[in-house]
PADOLO-653132 format. One record per residue (C-alpha): residue number from 1; residue in three letters; x, y, z. Coordinates in nm, 4 decimals. Example, Ala and Ser with C-alpha at 12.3 -4.5 7.8 and 13.67 -1.06 7.14 Angstrom:
BEGIN
+-----+--------+----------+----------+----------+
| num | residu |       c1 |       c2 |       c3 |
+-----+--------+----------+----------+----------+
|   1 |    Ala |   1.2300 |  -0.4500 |   0.7800 |
|   2 |    Ser |   1.3670 |  -0.1060 |   0.7140 |
+-----+--------+----------+----------+----------+
//
This chain:
BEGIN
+-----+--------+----------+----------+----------+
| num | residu |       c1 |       c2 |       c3 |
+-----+--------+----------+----------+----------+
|   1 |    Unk |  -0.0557 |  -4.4914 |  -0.6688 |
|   2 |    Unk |   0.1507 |  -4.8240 |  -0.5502 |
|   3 |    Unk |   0.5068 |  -4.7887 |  -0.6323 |
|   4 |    Unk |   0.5351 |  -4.4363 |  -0.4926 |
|   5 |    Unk |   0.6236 |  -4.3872 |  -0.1394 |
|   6 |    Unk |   0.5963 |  -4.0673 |   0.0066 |
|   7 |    Unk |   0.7796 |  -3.9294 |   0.3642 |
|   8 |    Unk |   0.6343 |  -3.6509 |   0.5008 |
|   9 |    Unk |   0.8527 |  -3.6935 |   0.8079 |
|  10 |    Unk |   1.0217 |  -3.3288 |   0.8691 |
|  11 |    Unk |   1.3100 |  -3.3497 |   1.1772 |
|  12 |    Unk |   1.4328 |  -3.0693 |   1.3162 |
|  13 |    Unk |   1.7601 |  -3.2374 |   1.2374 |
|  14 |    Unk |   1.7039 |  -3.1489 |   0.8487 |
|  15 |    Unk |   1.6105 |  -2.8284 |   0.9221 |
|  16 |    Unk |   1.7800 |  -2.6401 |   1.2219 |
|  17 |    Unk |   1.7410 |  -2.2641 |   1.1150 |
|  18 |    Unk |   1.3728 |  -2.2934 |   1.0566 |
|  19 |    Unk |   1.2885 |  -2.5164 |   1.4049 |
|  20 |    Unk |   1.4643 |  -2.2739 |   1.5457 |
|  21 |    Unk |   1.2544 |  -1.9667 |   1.4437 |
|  22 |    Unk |   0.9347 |  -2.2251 |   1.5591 |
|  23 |    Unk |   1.0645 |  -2.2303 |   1.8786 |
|  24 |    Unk |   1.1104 |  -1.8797 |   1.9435 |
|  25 |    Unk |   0.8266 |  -1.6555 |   2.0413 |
|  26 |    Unk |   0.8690 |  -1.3384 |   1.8970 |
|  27 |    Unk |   0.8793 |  -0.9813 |   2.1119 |
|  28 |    Unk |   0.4440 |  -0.9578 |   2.0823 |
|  29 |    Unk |   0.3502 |  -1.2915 |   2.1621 |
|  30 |    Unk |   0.5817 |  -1.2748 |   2.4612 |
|  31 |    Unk |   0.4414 |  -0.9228 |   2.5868 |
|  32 |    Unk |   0.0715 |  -1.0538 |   2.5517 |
|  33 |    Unk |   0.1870 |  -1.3824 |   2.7294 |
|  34 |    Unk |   0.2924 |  -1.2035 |   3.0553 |
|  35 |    Unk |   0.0149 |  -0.9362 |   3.0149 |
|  36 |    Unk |  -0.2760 |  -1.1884 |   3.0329 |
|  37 |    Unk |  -0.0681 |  -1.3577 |   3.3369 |
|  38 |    Unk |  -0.0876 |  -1.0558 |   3.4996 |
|  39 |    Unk |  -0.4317 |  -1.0069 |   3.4420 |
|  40 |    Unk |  -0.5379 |  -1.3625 |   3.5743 |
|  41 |    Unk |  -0.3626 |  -1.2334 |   3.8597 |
|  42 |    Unk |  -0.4977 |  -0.9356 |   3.8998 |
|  43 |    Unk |  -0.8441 |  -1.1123 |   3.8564 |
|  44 |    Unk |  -0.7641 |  -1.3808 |   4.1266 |
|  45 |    Unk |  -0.6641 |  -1.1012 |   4.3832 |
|  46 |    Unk |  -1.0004 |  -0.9216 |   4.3114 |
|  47 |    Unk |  -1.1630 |  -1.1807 |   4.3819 |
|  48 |    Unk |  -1.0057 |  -1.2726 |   4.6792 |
|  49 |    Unk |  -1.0519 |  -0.9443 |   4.8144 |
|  50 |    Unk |  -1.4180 |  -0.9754 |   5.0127 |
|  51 |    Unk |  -1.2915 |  -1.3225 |   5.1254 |
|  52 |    Unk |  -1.0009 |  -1.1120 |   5.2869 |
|  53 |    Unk |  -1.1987 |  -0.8169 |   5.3803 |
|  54 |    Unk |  -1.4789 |  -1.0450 |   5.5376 |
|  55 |    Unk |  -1.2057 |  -1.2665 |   5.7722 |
|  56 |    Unk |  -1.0203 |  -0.9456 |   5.8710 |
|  57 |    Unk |  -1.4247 |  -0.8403 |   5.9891 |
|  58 |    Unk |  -1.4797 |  -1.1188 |   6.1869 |
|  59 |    Unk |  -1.1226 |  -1.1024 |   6.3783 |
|  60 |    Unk |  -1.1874 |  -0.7653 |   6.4421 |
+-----+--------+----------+----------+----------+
//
């Protein structure tokens, strides 16, 4: 093995078609992206609701 030297460094820079498709999400990914940040959401707001409901209770 000595004698041979071997770079396995890729840039971007060598390569700017293919870091571009990398970087960009395609149509699915970015559907199920915002779906499962709406359903954190919608999670966090259920949960908040008997903290709501049980403050709105005690004013009233």
């Amino acid at each position: 093995m000595s004698g041979y030297s071997v770079d396995m460094g890729v840039t971007a820079s060598q390569f700017p078609e293919d870091a571009l498709k990398l970087r960009r999400a395609t149509f699915g990914a970015r559907s199920a992206r915002i779906f499962a940040t709406c359903a954190q959401g919608a999670w966090v707001l259920l949960a908040m609701t008997p903290v709501i409901v049980v403050l709105c209770a005690l004013k009233g």
